[in-house]
Structure formats: C-alpha cells, structure tokens
Residue, then its C-alpha position, 0 to 999 in steps of 0.5 A: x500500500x502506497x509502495x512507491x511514494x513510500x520507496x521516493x521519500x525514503x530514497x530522498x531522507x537517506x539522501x538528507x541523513x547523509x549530509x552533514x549539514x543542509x545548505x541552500x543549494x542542497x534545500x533547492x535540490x531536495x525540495x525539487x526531489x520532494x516536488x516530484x516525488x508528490x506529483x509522481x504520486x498523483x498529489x494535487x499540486x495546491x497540496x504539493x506546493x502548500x505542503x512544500x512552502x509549510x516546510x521551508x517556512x518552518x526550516x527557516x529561523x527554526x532553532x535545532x533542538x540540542x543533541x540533533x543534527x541539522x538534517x535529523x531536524x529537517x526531516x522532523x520538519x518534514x514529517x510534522x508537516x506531511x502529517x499536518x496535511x494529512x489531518x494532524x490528529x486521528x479522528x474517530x467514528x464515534x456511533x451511539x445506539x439509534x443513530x444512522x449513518x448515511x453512505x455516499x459514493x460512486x459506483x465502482x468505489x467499493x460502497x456496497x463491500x465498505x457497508x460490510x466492513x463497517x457493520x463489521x466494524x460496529x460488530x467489533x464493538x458490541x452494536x448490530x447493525x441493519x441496513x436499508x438498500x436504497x441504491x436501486x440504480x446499480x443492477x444487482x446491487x440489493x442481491x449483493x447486499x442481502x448476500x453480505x448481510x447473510x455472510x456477516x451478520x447484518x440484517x438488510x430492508x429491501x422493500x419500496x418501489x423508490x429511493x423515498x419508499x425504500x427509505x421511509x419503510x426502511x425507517x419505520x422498520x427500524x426500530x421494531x428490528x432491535x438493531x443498534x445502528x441503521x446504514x443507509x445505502x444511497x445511489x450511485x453513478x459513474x460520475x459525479x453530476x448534480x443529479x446524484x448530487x441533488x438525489x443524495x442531498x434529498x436522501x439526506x433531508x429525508x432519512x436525518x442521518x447523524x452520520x455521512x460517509x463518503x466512500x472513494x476509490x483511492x487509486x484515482x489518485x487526486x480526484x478523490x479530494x475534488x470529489x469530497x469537496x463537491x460531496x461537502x458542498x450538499x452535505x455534511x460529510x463526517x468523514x471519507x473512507x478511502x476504498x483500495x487502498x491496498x491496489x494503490x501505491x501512490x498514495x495521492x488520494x490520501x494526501x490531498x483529500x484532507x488539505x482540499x476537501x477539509x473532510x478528515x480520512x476515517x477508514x482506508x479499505x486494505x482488502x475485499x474482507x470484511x476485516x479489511x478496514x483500518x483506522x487512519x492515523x496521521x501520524x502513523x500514515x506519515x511514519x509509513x510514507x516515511x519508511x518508519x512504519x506503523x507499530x500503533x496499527x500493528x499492536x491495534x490488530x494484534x489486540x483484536x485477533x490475540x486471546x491474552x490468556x492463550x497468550x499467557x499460557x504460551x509464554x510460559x511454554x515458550x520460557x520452558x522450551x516446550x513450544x511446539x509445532x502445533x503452537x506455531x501452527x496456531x500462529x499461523x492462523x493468528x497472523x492469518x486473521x490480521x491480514x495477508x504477510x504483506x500488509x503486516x509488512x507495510x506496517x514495520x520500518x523500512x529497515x527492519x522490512x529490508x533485513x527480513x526481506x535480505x534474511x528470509x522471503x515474507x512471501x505468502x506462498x511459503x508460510x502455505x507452504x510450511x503450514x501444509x508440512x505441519x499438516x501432513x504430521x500426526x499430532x504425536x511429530x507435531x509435538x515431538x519432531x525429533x522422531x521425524x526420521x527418513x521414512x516420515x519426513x519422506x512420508x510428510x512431504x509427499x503429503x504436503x506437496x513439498x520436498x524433504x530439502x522443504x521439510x527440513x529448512x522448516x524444522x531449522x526456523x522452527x529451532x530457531x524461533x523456539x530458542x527465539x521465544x524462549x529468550x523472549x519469555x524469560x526476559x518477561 
C-alpha cells in the first residue's frame, strides 16, 4: 500500500541523513526531489506546493533542538508537516445506539463491500447493525447486499418501489428490528453530476442521518479530494473512507483529500474482507510514507485477533522450551486473521522490512507452504519432531506437496524461533 511514494521519500531522507549539514543549494535540490516525488504520486499540486512552502517556512529561523543534527531536524520538519496535511490528529467514528449513518459514493468505489466492513466494524464493538438498500440504480446491487448481510451478520430492508419508499419503510422498520445502528445505502453513478448530487442531498433531508460517509476509490489518485469537496458542498460529510487502498501505491488520494476537501480520512479499505478496514492515523500514515512504519496499527490488530490468556499460557511454554509445532501452527492462523504477510509488512520500518526481506522471503506462498508440512504430521511429530526420521519426513512431504530439502529448512526456523521465544519469555 502506497509502495512507491513510500520507496521516493525514503530514497530522498537517506539522501538528507547523509549530509552533514543542509545548505541552500542542497534545500533547492531536495525540495525539487520532494516536488516530484508528490506529483509522481498523483498529489494535487495546491497540496504539493502548500505542503512544500509549510516546510521551508518552518526550516527557516527554526532553532535545532540540542543533541540533533541539522538534517535529523529537517526531516522532523518534514514529517510534522506531511502529517499536518494529512489531518494532524486521528479522528474517530464515534456511533451511539439509534443513530444512522448515511453512505455516499460512486459506483465502482467499493460502497456496497465498505457497508460490510463497517457493520463489521460496529460488530467489533458490541452494536448490530441493519441496513436499508436504497441504491436501486446499480443492477444487482440489493442481491449483493442481502448476500453480505447473510455472510456477516447484518440484517438488510429491501422493500419500496423508490429511493423515498425504500427509505421511509426502511425507517419505520427500524426500530421494531432491535438493531443498534441503521446504514443507509444511497445511489450511485459513474460520475459525479448534480443529479446524484441533488438525489443524495434529498436522501439526506429525508432519512436525518447523524452520520455521512463518503466512500472513494483511492487509486484515482487526486480526484478523490475534488470529489469530497463537491460531496461537502450538499452535505455534511463526517468523514471519507478511502476504498483500495491496498491496489494503490501512490498514495495521492490520501494526501490531498484532507488539505482540499477539509473532510478528515476515517477508514482506508486494505482488502475485499470484511476485516479489511483500518483506522487512519496521521501520524502513523506519515511514519509509513516515511519508511518508519506503523507499530500503533500493528499492536491495534494484534489486540483484536490475540486471546491474552492463550497468550499467557504460551509464554510460559515458550520460557520452558516446550513450544511446539502445533503452537506455531496456531500462529499461523493468528497472523492469518490480521491480514495477508504483506500488509503486516507495510506496517514495520523500512529497515527492519529490508533485513527480513535480505534474511528470509515474507512471501505468502511459503508460510502455505510450511503450514501444509505441519499438516501432513500426526499430532504425536507435531509435538515431538525429533522422531521425524527418513521414512516420515519422506512420508510428510509427499503429503504436503513439498520436498524433504522443504521439510527440513522448516524444522531449522522452527529451532530457531523456539530458542527465539524462549529468550523472549524469560526476559518477561
């Protein structure tokens, strides 16, 4: 996810951190690094420019903090201003029960699925969600509701004949539902016109949501801020969720929807599942384009998908060198449900991905491919590897679809990372 602006202005502040001091010269030639670097990632070019002069003004006359060089206090001008473009501070969705949240988009941008993650998300937090179709331009756009709700718990109104129908039956429904929070699915198009423009105005007069969510498709890049302004002229957006985030990696949406449209990024949609959406955090957005990755969002996902009491107790296995296969099979599954290898990736510095990456391959293909070995064990060489002789590891690659070459480069990280753990428990 946003990969490449990533890669630009980590290659232009190790270019920085190489100097010992920054002179004018060399601040022409960063700045016009800088500059490209942001148009080359589709970044609306007042942003770039206002994102540019911000710097220089805050480089000029400011006094370097004692036991920092010159250049280390340049790039935290850098980081504090790309932060302050990107909305400063976290802004939250905060939903109470009996409230309703209006969703806007265009078709194509990913509303329908970010319906799911955002019931989904209400989920995570104890509210149920109940959601009424009211898009009745896009063909088969209710069945893909009614399918998403089956799938992910959500019950879904598709009664009226018209938008105005659907949503005052929708209503009235509601609170005969026992639901704790109402969704309210608009109409699309493929453009924005002032037709959609009135018909989402009129949505909004008649349904009184307490919230308005703008859905876009971060992959067109600069667009998506000129769309949310034109959206924040009819109605009061609460805030943007910027849908594919993880098929984009220029990152030019995300980086002039807040400075243009002044409308805060809630949520960034990381995939098709209904996990798949995380909350945005300027500061730990601006740490990932800088390369420092985001230990906030990675410790976020951690908490929702670790049980801390099986947490505790393998620990305590690990500090007595009694971790096994089986226990790293159940790793296997916990970094599964925090998302693919890559994503988790995007969340560590730029250093530390550099090592792993020299070290080891993160590709998801080869955790498949050991989780495959693990499985072809009984659960007695599982728990015992050490009785793995010729003829079983024979036996377990065939099994897997592997090679014993495969089998035993597996059981040497797996010594590894239990004397790993075991380091790691003891000093707990």
């Amino acid at each position: 996810m946003f990969e490449s602006i990533s890669k630009s202005l980590h290659k232009i502040i190790s270019k920085i951190k190489a100097k010992p001091v920054i002179r004018q010269e060399d601040l022409t030639g960063i700045v016009s690094e800088i500059r490209a670097s942001l148009i080359e990632a589709d970044v609306n070019v007042r942003v770039v420019r206002r994102f540019l002069n911000r710097c220089v003004q805050a480089a000029e006359g400011r006094q370097v903090t004692k036991g920092v060089t010159v250049t280390e206090e340049f790039v935290a001008i850098l980081h504090e201003v790309l932060t302050g473009i990107l909305g400063s501070e976290k802004k939250s969705l905060t939903v109470q029960r009996g409230e309703k949240i209006l969703m806007v988009g265009l078709q194509g941008s990913g509303k329908t699925t970010t319906i799911a993650k955002i019931s989904n998300y209400l989920q995570k937090r104890n509210m149920s969600s109940y959601v009424i179709a009211a898009d009745r331009t896009r063909p088969a756009g209710v069945e893909q509701l009614q399918q998403l709700g089956d799938q992910h718990g959500f019950s879904v109104f598709s009664g009226g004949n018209t938008v105005k129908e659907a949503i005052k039956k929708g209503l009235s429904e509601y609170p005969r539902t026992n639901a704790d929070v109402c969704i309210i699915d608009s109409a699309g198009r493929h453009g924005l016109s002032v037709e959609l423009l009135e018909e989402i105005k009129d949505v909004h007069k008649l349904a009184k949501p307490q919230h308005v969510l703008f859905v876009v498709d971060a992959t067109i890049g600069q667009t998506a801020a000129e769309l949310a302004q034109a959206i924040t002229e009819y109605v009061p957006v609460s805030g943007v969720i910027l849908s594919k985030c993880d098929a984009d990696s220029r990152g030019g949406a995300a980086l002039s929807v807040s400075e243009i449209a002044k409308c805060p990024i809630l949520f960034l949609g990381t995939g098709e599942h209904a996990d798949n959406l995380e909350e945005f955090n300027p500061e730990g957005f601006a740490n990932r384009i800088f390369g420092m990755g985001d230990v906030v969002q990675l410790v976020e996902r951690a908490r929702e998908v670790v049980d801390e009491e099986e947490a505790q107790k393998l620990r305590k296995k690990a500090a007595k060198s009694q971790f096994t296969l089986n226990d790293l099979l159940q790793q296997f599954a916990t970094i599964k449900k925090m998302g693919s290898i890559k994503s988790i990736m995007e969340l560590l510095p730029q250093d530390i991905r550099g090592q792993m990456n020299s070290a080891s391959d993160p590709d998801e293909t080869v955790y498949k491919k050991q989780e495959a070995l693990i499985l072809s064990m009984t659960f007695e060489e599982r728990e015992n590897p050490r009785i793995l002789n010729a003829s079983r590891q024979k036996r377990i690659a065939r099994g897997a679809g592997s090679s014993q070459f495969e089998l035993r480069k597996l059981l040497k990280n797996f010594e590894q990372v239990k004397n790993q753990m075991k380091k790691f428990a003891k000093k707990r």
